[in-house]
C-alpha positions as CSV (number, residue, x, y, z in Angstrom):
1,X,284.5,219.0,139.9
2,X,281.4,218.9,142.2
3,X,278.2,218.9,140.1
4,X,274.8,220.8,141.6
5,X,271.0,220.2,140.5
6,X,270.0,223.9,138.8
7,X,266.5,224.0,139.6
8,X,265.9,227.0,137.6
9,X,268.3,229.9,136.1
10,X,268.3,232.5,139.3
11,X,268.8,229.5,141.8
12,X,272.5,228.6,141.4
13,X,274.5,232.2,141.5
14,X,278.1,231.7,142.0
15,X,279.2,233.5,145.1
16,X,282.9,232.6,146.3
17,X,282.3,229.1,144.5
18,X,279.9,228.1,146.0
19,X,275.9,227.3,145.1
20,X,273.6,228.9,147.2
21,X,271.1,225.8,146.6
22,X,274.2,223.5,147.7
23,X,274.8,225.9,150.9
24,X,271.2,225.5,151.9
25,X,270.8,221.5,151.4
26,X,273.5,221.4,153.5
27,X,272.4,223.5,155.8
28,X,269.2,222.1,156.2
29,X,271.0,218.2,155.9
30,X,272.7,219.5,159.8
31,X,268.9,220.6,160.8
32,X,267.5,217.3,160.2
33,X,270.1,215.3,161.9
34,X,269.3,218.0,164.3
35,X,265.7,217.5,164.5
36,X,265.8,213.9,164.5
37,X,268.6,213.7,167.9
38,X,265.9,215.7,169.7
39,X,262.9,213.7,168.7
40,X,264.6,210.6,169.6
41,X,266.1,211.5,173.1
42,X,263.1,211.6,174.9
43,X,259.2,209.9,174.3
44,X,258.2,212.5,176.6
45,X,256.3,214.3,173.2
46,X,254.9,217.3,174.5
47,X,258.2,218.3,175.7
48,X,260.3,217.8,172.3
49,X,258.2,219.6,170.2
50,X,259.5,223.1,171.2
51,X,262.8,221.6,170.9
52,X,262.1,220.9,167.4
53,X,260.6,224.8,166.8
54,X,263.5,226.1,168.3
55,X,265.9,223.8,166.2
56,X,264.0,224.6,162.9
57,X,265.0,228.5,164.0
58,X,268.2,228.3,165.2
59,X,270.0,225.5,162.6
60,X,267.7,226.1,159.4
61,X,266.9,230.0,159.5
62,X,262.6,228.6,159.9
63,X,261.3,231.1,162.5
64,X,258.3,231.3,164.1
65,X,257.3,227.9,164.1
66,X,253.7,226.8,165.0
67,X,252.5,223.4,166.0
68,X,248.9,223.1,165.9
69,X,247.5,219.9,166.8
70,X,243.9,218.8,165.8
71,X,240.9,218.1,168.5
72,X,239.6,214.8,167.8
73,X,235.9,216.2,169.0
74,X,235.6,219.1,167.7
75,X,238.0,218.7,164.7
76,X,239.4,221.9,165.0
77,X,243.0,222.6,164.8
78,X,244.4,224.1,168.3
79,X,247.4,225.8,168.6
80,X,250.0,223.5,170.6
81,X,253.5,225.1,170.8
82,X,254.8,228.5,169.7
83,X,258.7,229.2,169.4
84,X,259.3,232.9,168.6
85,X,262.2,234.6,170.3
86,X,261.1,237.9,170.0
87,X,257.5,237.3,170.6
88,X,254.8,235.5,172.7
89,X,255.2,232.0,173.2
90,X,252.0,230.5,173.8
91,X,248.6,230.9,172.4
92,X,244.5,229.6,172.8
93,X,243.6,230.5,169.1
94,X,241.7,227.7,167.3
95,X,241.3,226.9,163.4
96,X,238.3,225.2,162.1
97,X,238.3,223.6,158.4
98,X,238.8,226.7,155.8
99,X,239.6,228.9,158.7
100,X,242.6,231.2,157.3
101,X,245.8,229.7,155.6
102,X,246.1,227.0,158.3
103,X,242.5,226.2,158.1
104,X,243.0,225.3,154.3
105,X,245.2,222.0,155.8
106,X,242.2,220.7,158.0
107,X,240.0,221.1,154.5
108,X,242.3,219.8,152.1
109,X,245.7,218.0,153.7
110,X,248.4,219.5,151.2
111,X,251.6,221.6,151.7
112,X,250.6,225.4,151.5
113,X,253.8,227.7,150.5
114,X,253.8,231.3,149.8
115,X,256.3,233.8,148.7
116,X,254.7,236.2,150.6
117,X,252.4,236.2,152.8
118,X,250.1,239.3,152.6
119,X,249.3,238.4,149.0
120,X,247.2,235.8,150.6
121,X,243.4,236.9,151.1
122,X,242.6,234.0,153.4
123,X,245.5,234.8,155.8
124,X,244.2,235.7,159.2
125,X,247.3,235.7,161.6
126,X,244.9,235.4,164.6
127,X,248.7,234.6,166.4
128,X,250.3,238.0,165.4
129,X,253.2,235.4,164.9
130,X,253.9,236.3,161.4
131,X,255.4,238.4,159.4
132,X,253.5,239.5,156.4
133,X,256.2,240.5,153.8
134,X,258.2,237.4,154.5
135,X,257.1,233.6,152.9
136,X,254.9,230.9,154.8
137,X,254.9,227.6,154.8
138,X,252.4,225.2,156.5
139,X,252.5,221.3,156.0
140,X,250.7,218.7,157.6
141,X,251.8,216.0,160.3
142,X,250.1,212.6,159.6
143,X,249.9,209.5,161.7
144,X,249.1,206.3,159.5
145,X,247.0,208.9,156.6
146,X,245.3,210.5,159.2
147,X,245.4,214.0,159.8
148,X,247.0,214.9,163.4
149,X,248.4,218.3,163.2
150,X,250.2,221.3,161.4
151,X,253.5,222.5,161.2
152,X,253.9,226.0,160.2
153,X,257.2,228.2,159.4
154,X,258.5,231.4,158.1
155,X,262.1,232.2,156.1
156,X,263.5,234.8,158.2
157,X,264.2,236.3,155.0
158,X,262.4,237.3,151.7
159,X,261.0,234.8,148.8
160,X,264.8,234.4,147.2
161,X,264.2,231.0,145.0
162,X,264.8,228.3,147.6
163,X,261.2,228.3,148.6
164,X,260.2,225.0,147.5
165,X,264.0,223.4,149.0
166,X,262.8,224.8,152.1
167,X,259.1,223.7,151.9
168,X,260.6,220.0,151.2
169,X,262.6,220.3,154.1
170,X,259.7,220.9,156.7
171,X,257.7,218.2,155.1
172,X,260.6,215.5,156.2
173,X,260.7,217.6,159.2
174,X,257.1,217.0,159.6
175,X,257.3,213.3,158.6
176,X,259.8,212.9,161.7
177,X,257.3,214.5,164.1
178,X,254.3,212.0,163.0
179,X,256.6,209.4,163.5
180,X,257.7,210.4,166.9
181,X,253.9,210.7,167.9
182,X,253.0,207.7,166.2
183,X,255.2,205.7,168.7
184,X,253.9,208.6,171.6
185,X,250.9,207.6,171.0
186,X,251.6,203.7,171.1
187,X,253.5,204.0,174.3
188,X,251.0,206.2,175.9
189,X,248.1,203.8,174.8
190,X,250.3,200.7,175.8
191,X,251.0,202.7,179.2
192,X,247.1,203.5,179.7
193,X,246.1,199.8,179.4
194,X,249.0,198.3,181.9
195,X,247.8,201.1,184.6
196,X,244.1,200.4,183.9
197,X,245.3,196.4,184.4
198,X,247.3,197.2,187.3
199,X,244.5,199.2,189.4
200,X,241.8,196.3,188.1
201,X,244.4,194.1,189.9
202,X,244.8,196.1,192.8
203,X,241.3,195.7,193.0
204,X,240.6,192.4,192.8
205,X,243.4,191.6,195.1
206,X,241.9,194.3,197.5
207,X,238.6,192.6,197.4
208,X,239.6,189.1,197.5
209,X,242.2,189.9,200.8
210,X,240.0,192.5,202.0
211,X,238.7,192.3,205.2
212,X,235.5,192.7,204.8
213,X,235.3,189.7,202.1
214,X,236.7,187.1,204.9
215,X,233.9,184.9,206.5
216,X,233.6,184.6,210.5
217,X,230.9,186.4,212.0
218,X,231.6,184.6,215.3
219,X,232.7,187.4,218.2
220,X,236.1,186.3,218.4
221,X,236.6,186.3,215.1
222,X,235.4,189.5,214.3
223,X,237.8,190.5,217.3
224,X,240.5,189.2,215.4
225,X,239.4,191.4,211.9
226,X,239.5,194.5,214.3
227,X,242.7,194.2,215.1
228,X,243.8,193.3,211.9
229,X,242.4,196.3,210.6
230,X,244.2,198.2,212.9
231,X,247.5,197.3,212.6
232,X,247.4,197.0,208.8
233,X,247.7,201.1,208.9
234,X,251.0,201.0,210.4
235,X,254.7,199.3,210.1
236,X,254.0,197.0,213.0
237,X,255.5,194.0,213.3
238,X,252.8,191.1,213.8
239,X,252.6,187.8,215.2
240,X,250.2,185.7,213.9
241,X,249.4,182.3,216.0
242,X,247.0,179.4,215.8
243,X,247.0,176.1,214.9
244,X,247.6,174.4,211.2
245,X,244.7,175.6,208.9
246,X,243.2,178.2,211.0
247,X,243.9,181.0,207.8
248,X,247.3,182.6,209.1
249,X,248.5,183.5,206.0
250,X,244.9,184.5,205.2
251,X,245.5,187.2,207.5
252,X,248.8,188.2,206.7
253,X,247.7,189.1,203.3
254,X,244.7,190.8,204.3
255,X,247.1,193.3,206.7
256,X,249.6,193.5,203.7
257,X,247.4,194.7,200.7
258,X,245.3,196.8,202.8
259,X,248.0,198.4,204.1
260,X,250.2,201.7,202.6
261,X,252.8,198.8,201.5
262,X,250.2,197.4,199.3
263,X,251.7,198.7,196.3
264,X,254.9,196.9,196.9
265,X,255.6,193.5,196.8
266,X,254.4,190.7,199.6
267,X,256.9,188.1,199.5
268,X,256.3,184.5,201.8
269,X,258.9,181.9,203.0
270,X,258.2,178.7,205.0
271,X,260.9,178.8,207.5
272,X,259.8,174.7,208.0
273,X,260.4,174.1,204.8
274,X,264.0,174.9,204.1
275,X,267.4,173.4,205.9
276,X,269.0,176.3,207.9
277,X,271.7,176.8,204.7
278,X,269.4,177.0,202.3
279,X,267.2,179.2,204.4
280,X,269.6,181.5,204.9
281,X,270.6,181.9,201.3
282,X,266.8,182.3,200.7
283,X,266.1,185.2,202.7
284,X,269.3,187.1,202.7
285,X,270.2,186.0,199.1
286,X,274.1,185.2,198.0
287,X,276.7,186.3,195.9
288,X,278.3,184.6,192.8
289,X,280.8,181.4,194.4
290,X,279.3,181.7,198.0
291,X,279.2,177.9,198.0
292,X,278.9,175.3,195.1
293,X,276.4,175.8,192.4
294,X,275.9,179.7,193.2
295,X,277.0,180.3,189.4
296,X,275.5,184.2,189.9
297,X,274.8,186.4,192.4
298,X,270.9,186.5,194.0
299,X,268.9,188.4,196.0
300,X,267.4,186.9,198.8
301,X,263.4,187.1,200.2
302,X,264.6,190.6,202.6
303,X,266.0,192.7,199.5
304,X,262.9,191.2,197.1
305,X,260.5,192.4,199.8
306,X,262.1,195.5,199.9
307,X,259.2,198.7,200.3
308,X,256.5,196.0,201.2
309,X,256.1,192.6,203.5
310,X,257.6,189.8,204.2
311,X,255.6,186.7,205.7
312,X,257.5,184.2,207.8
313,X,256.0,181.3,208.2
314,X,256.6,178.7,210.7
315,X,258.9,181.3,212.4
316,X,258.9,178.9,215.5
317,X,260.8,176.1,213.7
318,X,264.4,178.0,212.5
319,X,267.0,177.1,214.7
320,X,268.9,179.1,217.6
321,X,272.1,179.8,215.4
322,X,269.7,181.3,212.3
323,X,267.6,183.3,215.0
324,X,270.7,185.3,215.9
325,X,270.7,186.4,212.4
326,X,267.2,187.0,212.2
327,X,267.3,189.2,215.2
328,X,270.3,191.8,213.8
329,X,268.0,192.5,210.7
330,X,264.8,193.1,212.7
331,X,267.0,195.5,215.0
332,X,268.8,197.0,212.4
333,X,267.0,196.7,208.8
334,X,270.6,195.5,207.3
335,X,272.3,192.2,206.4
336,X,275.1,191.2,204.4
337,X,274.1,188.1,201.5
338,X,276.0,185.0,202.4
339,X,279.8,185.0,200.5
340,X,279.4,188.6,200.6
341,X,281.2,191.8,202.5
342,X,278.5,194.6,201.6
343,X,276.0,195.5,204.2
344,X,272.7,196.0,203.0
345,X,270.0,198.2,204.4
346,X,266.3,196.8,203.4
347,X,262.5,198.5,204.8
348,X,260.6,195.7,205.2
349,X,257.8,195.1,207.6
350,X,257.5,191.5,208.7
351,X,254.7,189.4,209.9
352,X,255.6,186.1,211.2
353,X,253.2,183.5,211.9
354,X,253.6,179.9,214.3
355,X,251.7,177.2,215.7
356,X,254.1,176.4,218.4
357,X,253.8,177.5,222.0
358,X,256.7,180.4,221.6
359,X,256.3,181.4,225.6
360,X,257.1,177.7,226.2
361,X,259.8,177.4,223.7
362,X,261.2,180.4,225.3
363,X,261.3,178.5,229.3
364,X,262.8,175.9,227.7
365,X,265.3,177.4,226.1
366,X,264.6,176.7,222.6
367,X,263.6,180.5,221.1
368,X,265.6,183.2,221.7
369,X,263.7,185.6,223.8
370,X,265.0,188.9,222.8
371,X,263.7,187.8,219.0
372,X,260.2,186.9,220.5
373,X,260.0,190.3,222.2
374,X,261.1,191.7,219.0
375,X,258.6,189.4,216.7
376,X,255.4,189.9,219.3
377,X,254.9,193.5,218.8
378,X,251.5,192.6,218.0
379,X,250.0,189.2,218.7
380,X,246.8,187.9,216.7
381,X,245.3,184.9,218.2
382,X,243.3,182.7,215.6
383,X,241.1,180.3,217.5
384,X,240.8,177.0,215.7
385,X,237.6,175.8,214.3
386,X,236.1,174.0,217.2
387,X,236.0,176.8,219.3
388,X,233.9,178.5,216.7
389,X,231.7,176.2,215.4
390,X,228.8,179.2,214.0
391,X,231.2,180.0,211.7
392,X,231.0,176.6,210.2
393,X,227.7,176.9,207.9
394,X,229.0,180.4,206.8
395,X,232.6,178.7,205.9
396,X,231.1,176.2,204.1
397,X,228.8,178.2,201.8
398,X,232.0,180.3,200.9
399,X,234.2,177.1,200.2
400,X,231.4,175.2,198.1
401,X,231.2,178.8,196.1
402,X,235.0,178.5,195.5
403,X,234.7,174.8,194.7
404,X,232.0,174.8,192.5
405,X,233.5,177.7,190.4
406,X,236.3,175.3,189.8
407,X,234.1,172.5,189.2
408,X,231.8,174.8,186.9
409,X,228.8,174.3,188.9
410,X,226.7,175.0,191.4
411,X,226.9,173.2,194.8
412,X,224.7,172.8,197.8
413,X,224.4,171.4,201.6
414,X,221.7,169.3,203.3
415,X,220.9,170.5,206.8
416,X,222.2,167.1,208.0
417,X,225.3,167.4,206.4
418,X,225.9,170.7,207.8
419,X,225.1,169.1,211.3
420,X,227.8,166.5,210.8
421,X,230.1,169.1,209.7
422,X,229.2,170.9,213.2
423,X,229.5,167.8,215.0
424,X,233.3,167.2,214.3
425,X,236.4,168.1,215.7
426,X,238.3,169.3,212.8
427,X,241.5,169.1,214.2
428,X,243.0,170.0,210.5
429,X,240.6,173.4,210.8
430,X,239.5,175.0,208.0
431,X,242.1,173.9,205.7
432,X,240.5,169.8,207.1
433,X,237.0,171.8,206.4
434,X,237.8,172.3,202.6
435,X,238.9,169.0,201.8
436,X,236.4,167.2,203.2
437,X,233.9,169.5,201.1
438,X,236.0,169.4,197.6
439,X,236.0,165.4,198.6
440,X,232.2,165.3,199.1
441,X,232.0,167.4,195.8
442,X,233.7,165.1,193.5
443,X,231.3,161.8,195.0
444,X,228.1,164.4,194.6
445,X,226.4,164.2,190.9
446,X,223.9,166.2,191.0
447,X,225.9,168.7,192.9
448,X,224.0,168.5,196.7
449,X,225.9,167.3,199.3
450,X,224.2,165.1,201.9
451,X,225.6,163.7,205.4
452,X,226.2,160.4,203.6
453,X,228.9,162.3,201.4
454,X,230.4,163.7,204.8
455,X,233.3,161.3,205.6
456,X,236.4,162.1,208.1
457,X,239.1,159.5,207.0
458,X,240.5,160.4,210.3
459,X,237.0,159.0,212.3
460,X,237.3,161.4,214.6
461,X,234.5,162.8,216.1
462,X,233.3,165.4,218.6
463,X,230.6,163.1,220.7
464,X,232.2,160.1,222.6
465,X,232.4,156.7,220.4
466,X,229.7,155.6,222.5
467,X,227.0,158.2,221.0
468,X,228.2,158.1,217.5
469,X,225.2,157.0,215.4
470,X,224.9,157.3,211.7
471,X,222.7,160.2,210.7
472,X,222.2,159.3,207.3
473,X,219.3,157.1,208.8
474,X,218.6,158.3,212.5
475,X,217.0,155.6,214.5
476,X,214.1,157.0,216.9
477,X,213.4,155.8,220.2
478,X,209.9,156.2,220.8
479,X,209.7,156.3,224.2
480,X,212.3,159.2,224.6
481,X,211.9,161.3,221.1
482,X,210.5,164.8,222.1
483,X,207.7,163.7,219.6
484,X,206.6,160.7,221.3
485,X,204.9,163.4,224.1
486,X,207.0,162.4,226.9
487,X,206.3,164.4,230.1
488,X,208.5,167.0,231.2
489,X,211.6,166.2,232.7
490,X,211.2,162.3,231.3
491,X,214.4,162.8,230.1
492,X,216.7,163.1,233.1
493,X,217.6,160.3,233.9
494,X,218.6,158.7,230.7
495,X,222.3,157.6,229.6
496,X,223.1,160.2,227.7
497,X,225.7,158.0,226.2
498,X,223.0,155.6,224.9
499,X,223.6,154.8,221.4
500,X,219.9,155.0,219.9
501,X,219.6,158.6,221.1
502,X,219.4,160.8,218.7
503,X,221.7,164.3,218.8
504,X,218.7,166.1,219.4
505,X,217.8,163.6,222.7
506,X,220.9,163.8,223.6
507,X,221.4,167.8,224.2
508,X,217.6,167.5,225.5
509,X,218.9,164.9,228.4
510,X,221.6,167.2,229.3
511,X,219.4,170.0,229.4
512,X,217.5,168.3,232.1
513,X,220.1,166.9,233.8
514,X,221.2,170.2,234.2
515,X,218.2,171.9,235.2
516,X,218.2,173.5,231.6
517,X,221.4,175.7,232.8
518,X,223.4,175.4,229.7
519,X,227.1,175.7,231.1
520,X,226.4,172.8,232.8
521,X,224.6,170.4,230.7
522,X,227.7,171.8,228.2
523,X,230.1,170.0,230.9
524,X,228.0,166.9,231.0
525,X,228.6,166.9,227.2
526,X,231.6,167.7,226.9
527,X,231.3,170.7,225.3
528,X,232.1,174.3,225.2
529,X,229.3,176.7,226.3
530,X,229.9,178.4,222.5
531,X,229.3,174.7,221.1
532,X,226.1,174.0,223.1
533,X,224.0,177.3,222.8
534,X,224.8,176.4,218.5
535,X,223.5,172.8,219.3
536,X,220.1,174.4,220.3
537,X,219.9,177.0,217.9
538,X,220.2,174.7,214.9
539,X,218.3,171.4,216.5
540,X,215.4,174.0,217.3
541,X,215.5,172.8,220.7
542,X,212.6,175.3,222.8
543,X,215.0,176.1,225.8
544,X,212.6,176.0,229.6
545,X,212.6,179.3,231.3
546,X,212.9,178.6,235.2
C-alpha cells in the first residue's frame, strides 16, 4: 500500500483511489522533465523561454505565464515574454521596485502566492493578463544571488489547497531558467570576447599586410601597390615575379587580406621545397593507405584553402608531370586526393609567385604553356633592390624599427652607413638588406649603426674594385676635393677609377666628363640613371645648368 504526505486535512480526498496531491506531483514531475528537455535543446535563450511559458500551460495547468526580466540601468523589471492563448502575447509594461505585486520581487526577492488575486491591494495588472478571481504566483529567477528576473503564473482554476505544491513547483521551474541563462550568459560573454579578439585580429593583420603600411615610395614601386590594390577586389589569379627577397610573399598577403577572401583562410606552399610525391600529397591531400605511413585520411593545401587563397611559391620549379595536375584544378576547381576515387570541387583563388624566366622556360620546353597562360592572368613585376635604390633609406628605418622591437631598443643609422648601404648591389634584395642590418645590430652597443658595422660577407660591391675605398676613414685628395677650390671643369679629366677619389669626386668627374648630362656620366659609371640622380641628391652635389 502506496503511502502519500497529507499536508493538511482537505488536501488528500479520495477520489477513485487516488490523492489529488499525488495526481498533481506527478503531474507537475512530467512538466519539469518537460521544462528542462526545452531549456536544454537550444542556448539560443530568448527563444526557449516561451517554450517554457507554453510548457508550464499546457503540461502543468500554469497559464498565463510572464517572464519579466530586470534592466541592469534602470533596475526596473521589463516584461520579456508573455504566453497566453487567449490573449495578447507581447507587452512594453515596466515594474519599478514596490510597483504592484511583481514590483514587491524587485524590493524584496521572495516567492509571492495568492489565493486570489483581487484580494491583493497592490495588484496592478498593467498586462490585463490576469485573471482576478483565480491565484497568483510570482517567484524570482536568480543568477549566482543576484536578482535577474520574474516568473509569474496563474492556476487555471480556483485556490483548491495545492497552492503551495504548485508555488514549489515554479520555484524549481524558475531555478532551471537561471541556470539556463547563467550558462546564456557565459556563452554569450565567452562569444563577445572571441569576436572582439577576432576583429582586433583582423585588424592588426589588415594593418600590418595593408598596403598602405608597405614601404617603397619609388615610382615603380608604388606602380606595383596600384595594381595590387586592384586586383585584390577580385578572384584573379596573379603572378607574382622577381628575384629572391624582393617581398613576393609580402604582396601576396597584402592582395589576400585586403581582399573579400580575407575572412577565410591564406594557406602557402613552397613548391621548391617538396619532392613531386610529397608535393602532391600536400596540396591535394590523401586518403587513409594511399602509400606507406598514410595511417589516416588528410586534406591537402586546395581543400584547407577552401573559401580563401592559396600562395604557390616557387611555382616555376614543379615538374612537367605535376603541372598537368596543376592545370585540371585551375581549369576545373576539382581534384581527387591521391589513393582516392572522389572528386572534389574547391573555390580557391591562387596567386603563384617565381623567380625563373617562365617565357623562357616555356621556349625551351620546360613549363607547360597552357598552365602559364592560365597562372599569368595578372603579372606583378617586383623590381629588385638595385633598381630602386631611394627606397633603401626608407627600407632601412622600417627594418631597424622591427629589429629593435625585438632587440627592446631603439636603433639608429649614420649617414655614412646609409651611403654604403646605397652603394651595394644587394643581389640577396631586401631579404640580403635585413640581415646585414640585424647583423650590424647585434655588433652595435649603444644601438647606432655606423658604415664600420656595414659588412657584406659576400664583398660585393656596386663601384668597380678599383674605386672601392673604405669610408669609415675617407682619404681626401686635395687637389681634386670640391673643397680644395678647384676651377670648374678641373675635374674632367681625371681617372675616375682612381682609388683616393672619394664617391663624391667620383660622380663629380663623371658629371664633367659628361658635360653634366646625367644619362651619360650614369654610363661612364656604370650606373642606372635612377642610381645616379640618388647619388647627387644624397652627396648634395650642386648639379651645373648649361
Amino acid at each position: 500500500m502506496h503511502e502519500h504526505i497529507i499536508h493538511s486535512a482537505d488536501e488528500c480526498v479520495p477520489a477513485n483511489g487516488y490523492c489529488r496531491t499525488h495526481e498533481l506531483n506527478i503531474l507537475l514531475l512530467a512538466a519539469l522533465y518537460a521544462v528542462s528537455r526545452v531549456l536544454s535543446r537550444s542556448l539560443a535563450f530568448n527563444e526557449t523561454l516561451r517554450d517554457v511559458l507554453r510548457v508550464l500551460h499546457d503540461e502543468a495547468g500554469l497559464s498565463r505565464g510572464l517572464i519579466g526580466v530586470v534592466d541592469a540601468e534602470t533596475g526596473k523589471l521589463a516584461i520579456h515574454t508573455i504566453y497566453n492563448p487567449d490573449g495578447p502575447n507581447s507587452d512594453d509594461a515596466q515594474y519599478g521596485p514596490g510597483e504592484g505585486v511583481i514590483g514587491l520581487i524587485l524590493e524584496k526577492p521572495r516567492t509571492i502566492k495568492l489565493p486570489r488575486v483581487a484580494d491583493e491591494p497592490r495588484f496592478l495588472n498593467r498586462t490585463q493578463l490576469y485573471d482576478p478571481e483565480l491565484p497568483f504566483i510570482a517567484v524570482p529567477i536568480k543568477v549566482g544571488g543576484n536578482l535577474q528576473g520574474v516568473l509569474a503564473v496563474q492556476p487555471e482554476g480556483p485556490e483548491d489547497g495545492l497552492l503551495e505544491e504548485r508555488a514549489q513547483f515554479v520555484e524549481m521551474v524558475a531555478n532551471l531558467i537561471g541556470q539556463s541563462l547563467r550558462l546564456s550568459l557565459e556563452v554569450a560573454q565567452e562569444k563577445s570576447t572571441l569576436l572582439e579578439e577576432r576583429d582586433l585580429l583582423r585588424r592588426t593583420v589588415r594593418h600590418q599586410f595593408g598596403f598602405d603600411s608597405m614601404v617603397g615610395r619609388s615610382a615603380v614601386m608604388r606602380r606595383v601597390f596600384d595594381q595590387a590594390r586592384l586586383v585584390a577586389k577580385w578572384n584573379t589569379t596573379v603572378l607574382i615575379r622577381g628575384e629572391t627577397g624582393t617581398g613576393k610573399e609580402l604582396i601576396a598577403n597584402a592582395i589576400h587580406y585586403n581582399s573579400p577572401r580575407a575572412r577565410n583562410a591564406m594557406v602557402r606552399l613552397n613548391c621548391a621545397a617538396l619532392p613531386e610525391n610529397l608535393l602532391e600529397s600536400e596540396l591535394f591531400g590523401h586518403e587513409r593507405g594511399a602509400f606507406t605511413g598514410a595511417v589516416e585520411s588528410r586534406k591537402g593545401r586546395f581543400e584547407q584553402a577552401h573559401g580563401g587563397t592559396l600562395f604557390l611559391d616557387e611555382i616555376g620549379e614543379v615538374s612537367a608531370p605535376f603541372q598537368a595536375k596543376l592545370l585540371r584544378i585551375l581549369q576545373e576547381g576539382e581534384f581527387e586526393r591521391v589513393g582516392g576515387s572522389k572528386t572534389i570541387k574547391v573555390d580557391v583563388r591562387i596567386i603563384a609567385a617565381t623567380h625563373r624566366d617562365l617565357e623562357t622556360a616555356v621556349d625551351m620546353g620546360d613549363f607547360r604553356e597552357d598552365l602559364f597562360y592560365r597562372l599569368n592572368v595578372m603579372p606583378l613585376f617586383l623590381p629588385p633592390l638595385r633598381e630602386r635604390i631611394e627606397d633603401i633609406p626608407e627600407i632601412a628605418r622600417h627594418l631597424l624599427g622591427k629589429i629593435g622591437n625585438d632587440q627592446k631598443r631603439k636603433l639608429s643609422l649614420t649617414d655614412m652607413a646609409q651611403r654604403r648601404l646605397a652603394n651595394h648591389e644587394w643581389p640577396g634584395n631586401v631579404r640580403e638588406l635585413e640581415n646585414c642590418l640585424e647583423r650590424a645590430a647585434v655588433l652595435s652597443e649603444d644601438g647606432k649603426i655606423d658604415v664600420d658595422l656595414i659588412r657584406f660577407p659576400s664583398a660585393r660591391e656596386r663601384t668597380p674594385p678599383r674605386a672601392q675605398r673604405s669610408l669609415a676613414n675617407p682619404a681626401v685628395n686635395p687637389v681634386f676635393s670640391p673643397l680644395s677650390g678647384s676651377a670648374p671643369g678641373a675635374l674632367s679629366e681625371v681617372d675616375i677609377d682612381d682609388p683616393n677619389l672619394s664617391e663624391k669626386e667620383r660622380v663629380i668627374a663623371a658629371l664633367e666628363q659628361a658635360g653634366w648630362v646625367q644619362a651619360k656620366a650614369a654610363r661612364i659609371l656604370g650606373m642606372t640613371p635612377r642610381q645616379i640622380a640618388y647619388r647627387i641628391q644624397t652627396l648634395n652635389i650642386e648639379v651645373k645648368q648649361f
